[in-house]
C-alpha positions as CSV (number, residue, x, y, z in Angstrom):
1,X,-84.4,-130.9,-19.6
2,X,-86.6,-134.0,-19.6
3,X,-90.1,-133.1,-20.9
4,X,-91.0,-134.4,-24.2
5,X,-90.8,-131.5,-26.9
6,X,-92.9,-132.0,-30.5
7,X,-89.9,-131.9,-33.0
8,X,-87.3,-132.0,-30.1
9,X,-85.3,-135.2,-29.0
10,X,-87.2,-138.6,-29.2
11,X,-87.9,-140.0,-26.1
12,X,-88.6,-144.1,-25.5
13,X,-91.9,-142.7,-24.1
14,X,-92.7,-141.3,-27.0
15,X,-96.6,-139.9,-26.0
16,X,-97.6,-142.2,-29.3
17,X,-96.0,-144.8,-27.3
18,X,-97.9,-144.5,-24.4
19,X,-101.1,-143.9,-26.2
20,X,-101.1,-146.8,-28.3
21,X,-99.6,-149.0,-25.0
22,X,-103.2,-147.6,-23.1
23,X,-105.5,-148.1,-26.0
24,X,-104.0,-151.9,-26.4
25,X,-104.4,-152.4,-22.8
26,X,-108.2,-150.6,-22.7
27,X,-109.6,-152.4,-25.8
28,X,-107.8,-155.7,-26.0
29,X,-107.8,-155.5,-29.6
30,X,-104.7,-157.2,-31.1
31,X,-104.6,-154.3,-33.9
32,X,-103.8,-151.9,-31.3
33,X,-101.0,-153.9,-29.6
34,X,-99.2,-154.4,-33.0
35,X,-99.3,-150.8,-33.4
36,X,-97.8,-150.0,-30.3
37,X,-94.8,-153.0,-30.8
38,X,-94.6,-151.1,-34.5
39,X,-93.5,-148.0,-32.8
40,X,-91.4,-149.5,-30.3
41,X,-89.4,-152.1,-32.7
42,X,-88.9,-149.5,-35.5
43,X,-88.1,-146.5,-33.1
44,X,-84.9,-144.8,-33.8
45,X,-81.9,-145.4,-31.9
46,X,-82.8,-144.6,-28.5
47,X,-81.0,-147.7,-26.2
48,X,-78.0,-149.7,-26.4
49,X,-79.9,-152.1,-27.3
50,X,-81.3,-150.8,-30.6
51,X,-78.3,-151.3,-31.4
52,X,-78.8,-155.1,-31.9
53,X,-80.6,-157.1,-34.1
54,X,-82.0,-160.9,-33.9
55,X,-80.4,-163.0,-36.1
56,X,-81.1,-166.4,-37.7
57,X,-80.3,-168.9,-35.0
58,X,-79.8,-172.4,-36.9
59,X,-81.8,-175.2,-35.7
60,X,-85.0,-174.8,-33.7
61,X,-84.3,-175.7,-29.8
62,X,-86.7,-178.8,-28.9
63,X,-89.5,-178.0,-26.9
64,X,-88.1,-180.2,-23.6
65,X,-84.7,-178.3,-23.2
66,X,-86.9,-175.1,-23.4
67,X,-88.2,-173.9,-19.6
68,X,-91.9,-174.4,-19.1
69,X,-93.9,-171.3,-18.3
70,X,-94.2,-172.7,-14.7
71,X,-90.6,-172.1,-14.4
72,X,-90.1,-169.3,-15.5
73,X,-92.7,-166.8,-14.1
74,X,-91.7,-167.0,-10.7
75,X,-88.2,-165.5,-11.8
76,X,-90.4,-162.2,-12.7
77,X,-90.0,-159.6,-10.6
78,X,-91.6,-156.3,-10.6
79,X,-89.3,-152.8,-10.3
80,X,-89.4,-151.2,-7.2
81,X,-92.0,-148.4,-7.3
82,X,-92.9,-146.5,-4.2
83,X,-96.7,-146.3,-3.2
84,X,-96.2,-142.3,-3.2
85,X,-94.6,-142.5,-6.9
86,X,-98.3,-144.8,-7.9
87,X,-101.8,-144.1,-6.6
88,X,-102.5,-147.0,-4.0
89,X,-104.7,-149.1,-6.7
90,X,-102.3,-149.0,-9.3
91,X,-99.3,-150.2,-6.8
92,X,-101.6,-152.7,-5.3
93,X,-103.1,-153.6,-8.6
94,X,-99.4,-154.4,-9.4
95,X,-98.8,-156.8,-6.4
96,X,-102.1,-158.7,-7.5
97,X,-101.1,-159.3,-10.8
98,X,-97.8,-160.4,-10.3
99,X,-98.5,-162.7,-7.3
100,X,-101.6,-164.8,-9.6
101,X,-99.0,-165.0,-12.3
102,X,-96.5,-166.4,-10.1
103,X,-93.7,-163.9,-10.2
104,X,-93.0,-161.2,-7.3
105,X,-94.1,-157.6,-7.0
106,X,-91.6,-154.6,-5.6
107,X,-92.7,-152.3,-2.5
108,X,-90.9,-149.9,-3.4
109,X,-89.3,-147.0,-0.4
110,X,-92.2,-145.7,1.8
111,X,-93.3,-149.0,2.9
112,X,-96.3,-150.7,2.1
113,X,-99.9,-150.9,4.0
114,X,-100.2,-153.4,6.7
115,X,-103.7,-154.6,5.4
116,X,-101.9,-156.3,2.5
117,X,-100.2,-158.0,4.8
118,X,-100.9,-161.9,4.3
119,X,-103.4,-161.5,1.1
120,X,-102.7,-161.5,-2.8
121,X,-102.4,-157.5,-2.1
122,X,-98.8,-158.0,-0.8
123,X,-95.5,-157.5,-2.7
124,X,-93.5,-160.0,-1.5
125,X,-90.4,-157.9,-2.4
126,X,-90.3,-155.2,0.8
127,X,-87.4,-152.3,-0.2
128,X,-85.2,-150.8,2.0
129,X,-83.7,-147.5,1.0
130,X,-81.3,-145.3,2.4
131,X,-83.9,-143.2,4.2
132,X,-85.1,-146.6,5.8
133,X,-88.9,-145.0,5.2
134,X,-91.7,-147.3,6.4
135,X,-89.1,-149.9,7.4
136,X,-90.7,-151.7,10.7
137,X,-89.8,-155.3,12.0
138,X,-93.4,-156.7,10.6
139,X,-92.5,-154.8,7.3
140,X,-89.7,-157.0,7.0
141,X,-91.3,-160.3,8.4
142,X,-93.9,-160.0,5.5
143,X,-91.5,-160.3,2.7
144,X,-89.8,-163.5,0.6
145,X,-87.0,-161.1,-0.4
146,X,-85.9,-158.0,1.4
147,X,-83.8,-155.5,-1.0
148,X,-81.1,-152.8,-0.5
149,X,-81.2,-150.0,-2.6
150,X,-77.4,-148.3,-2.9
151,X,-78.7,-145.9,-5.4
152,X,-78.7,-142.2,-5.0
153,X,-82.4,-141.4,-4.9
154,X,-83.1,-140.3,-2.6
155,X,-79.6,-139.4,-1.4
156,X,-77.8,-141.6,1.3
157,X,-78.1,-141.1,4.9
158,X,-74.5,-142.0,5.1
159,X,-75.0,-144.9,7.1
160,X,-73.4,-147.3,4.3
161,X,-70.0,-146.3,3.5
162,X,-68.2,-149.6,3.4
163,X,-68.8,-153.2,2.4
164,X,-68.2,-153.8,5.9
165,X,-71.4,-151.7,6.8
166,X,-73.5,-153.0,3.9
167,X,-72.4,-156.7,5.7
168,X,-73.9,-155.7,8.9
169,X,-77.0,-154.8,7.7
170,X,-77.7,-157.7,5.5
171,X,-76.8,-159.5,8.8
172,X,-79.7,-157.5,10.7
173,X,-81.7,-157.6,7.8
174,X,-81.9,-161.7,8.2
175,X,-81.7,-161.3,11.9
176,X,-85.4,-160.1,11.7
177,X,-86.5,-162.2,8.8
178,X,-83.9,-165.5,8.4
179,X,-86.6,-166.9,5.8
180,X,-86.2,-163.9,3.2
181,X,-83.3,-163.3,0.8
182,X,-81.4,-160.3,0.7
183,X,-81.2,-158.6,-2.7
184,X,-78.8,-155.4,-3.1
185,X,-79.9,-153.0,-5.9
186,X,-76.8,-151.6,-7.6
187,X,-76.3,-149.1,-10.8
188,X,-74.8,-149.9,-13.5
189,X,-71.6,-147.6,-13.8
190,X,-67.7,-148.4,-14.4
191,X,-66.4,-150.6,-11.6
192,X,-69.8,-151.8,-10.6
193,X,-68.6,-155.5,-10.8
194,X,-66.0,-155.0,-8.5
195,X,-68.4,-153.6,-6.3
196,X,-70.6,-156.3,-6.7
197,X,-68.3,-159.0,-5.4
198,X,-67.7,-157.2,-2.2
199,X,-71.4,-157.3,-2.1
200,X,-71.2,-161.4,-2.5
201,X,-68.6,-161.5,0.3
202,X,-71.3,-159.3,2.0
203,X,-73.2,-162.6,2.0
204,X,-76.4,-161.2,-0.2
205,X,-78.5,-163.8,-2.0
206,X,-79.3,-161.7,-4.8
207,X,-77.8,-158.8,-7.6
208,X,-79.9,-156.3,-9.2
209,X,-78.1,-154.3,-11.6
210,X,-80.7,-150.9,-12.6
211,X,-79.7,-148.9,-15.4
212,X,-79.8,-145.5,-15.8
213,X,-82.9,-145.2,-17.7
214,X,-85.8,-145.3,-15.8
215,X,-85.4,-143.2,-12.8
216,X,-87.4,-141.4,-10.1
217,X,-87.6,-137.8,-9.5
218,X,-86.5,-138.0,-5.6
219,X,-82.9,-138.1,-7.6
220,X,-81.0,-134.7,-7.4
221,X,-81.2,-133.5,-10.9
222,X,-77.9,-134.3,-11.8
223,X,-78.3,-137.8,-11.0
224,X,-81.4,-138.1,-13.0
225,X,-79.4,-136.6,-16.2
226,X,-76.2,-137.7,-15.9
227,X,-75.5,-140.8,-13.3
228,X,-75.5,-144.7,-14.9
229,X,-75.0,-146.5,-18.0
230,X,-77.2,-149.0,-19.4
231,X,-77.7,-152.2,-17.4
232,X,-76.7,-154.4,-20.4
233,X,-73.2,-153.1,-19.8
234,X,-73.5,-153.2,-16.0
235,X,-74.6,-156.7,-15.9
236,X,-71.8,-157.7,-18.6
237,X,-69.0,-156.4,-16.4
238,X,-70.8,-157.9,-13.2
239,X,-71.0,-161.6,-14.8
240,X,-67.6,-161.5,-15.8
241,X,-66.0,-160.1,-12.5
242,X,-67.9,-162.5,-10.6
243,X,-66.7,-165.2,-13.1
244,X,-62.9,-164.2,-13.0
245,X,-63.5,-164.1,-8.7
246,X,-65.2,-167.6,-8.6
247,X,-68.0,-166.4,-7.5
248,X,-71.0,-166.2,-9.7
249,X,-72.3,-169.4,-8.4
250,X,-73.0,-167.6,-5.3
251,X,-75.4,-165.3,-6.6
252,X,-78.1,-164.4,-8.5
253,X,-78.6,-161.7,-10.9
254,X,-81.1,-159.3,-11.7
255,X,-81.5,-156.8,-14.4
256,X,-83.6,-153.8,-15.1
257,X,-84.1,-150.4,-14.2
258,X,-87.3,-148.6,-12.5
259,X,-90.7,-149.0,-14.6
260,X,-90.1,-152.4,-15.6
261,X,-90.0,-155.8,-15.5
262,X,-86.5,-157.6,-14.3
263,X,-85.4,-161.2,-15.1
264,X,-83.3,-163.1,-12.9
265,X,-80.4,-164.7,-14.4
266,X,-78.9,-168.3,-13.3
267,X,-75.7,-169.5,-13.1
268,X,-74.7,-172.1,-15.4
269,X,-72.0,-175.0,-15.1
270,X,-70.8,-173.6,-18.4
271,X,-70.0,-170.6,-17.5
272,X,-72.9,-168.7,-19.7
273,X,-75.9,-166.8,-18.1
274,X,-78.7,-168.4,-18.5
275,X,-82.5,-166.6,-18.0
């Protein structure tokens, strides 16, 4: 149902996708790189987000009301990729790089290594999944942000069935570490906003909003094919519950889905999200 067929359905991950991505990456010739973003920007519909097109945007903005790099890096965060979904150097190659740029790597479920613990080898961003694997109290010390993942893979433990049980653990959850903020990883799907501001009366610091692309294969199969929208319209409806509730200056949110990078969004005092 999934696996990439010559002639069949086109895939985002097309394998001249990935092989131009690796060969860009492995030679550092710019040549290579502008092939790979030739495939990707002329691809075929294959996101919402194809859909769209950058258009001429007037005047330029002046350089000082644009963010400095400084500011903006440490708002990068990293998906939340398990060490058993990576080999150990590629997960721990990803903590490295993210920490000397500044932003924030993702544990993913399973835990993480104590011998990162403390070094440049750490992903600051510790996971806690329904199966609550490789969750100890020093997991959760060594972390700047401890995230909640209500997402079916894998499956829940049904030990969350109300926002009044999600509230308790985020309680616990800065019981152990009071320091750390408390993200809670949401999919996008109809209704999520509303589900999201019970989440904000749940007292979490932070939103991330994963779409349905992406994925992991702990899902049941019919997740994986047929659960989520895209995170552009999850994060739409999110902003603008929040905004109707009074309550988006309570909270930050994320964006993304598994595999890739996420960007924080702001709250603005005119009502727009800001990156």
């Amino acid at each position: 149902m999934f696996k990439y067929v010559h002639g069949g359905e086109y895939h985002c991950y097309n394998p001249d996708v990935v092989a131009t991505l690796q060969a860009a990456v492995r030679s550092g010739d710019y040549a290579h790189y502008q092939e790979y973003a030739r495939l990707v920007n002329e691809r075929p519909v294959a996101t919402l987000r194809d859909l769209m097109k950058i258009t001429p945007a007037g005047p330029a903005i002046p350089l000082d009301e644009v963010e400095s790099v400084e500011e903006i890096l440490p708002r990068f965060d990293s998906a939340g990729m398990s060490l058993g979904a990576l080999s150990p150097e590629a997960h721990e190659a990803l903590a490295i790089a993210m920490n000397r740029m500044g932003g924030r790597s993702n544990s993913g479920e399973g835990g993480e290594d104590p011998a990162r613990y403390g070094n440049e080898r750490m992903s600051k961003i510790k996971q806690v999944a329904s199966g609550r694997f490789g969750v100890t109290a020093e997991y959760l010390i060594n972390a700047e942000v401890i995230q909640i993942k209500i997402l079916i893979s894998p499956p829940p433990h049904h030990d969350i069935y109300s926002i009044e049980d999600l509230a308790q653990l985020i309680f616990d959850l800065k019981q152990v570490n009071p320091a750390a903020l408390v993200s809670v990883k949401l999919v996008a799907e109809p209704g999520v906003g509303t589900i999201a501001a019970g989440v904000v009366k749940a007292y979490a610091d932070l939103i991330t909003i994963s779409g349905y692309d992406g994925g992991t294969g702990a899902s049941p199969l019919s997740s994986v094919k047929y659960a989520g929208s895209p995170w552009e319209l999850g994060l739409s409806e999110t902003h603008q519950v929040l905004r109707k509730q009074d309550m988006r200056h309570k909270v930050r949110l994320q964006s993304g889905h598994a595999g890739r990078r996420k960007l924080r969004l702001r709250h603005r005092t005119d009502g727009r999200a800001g990156l």
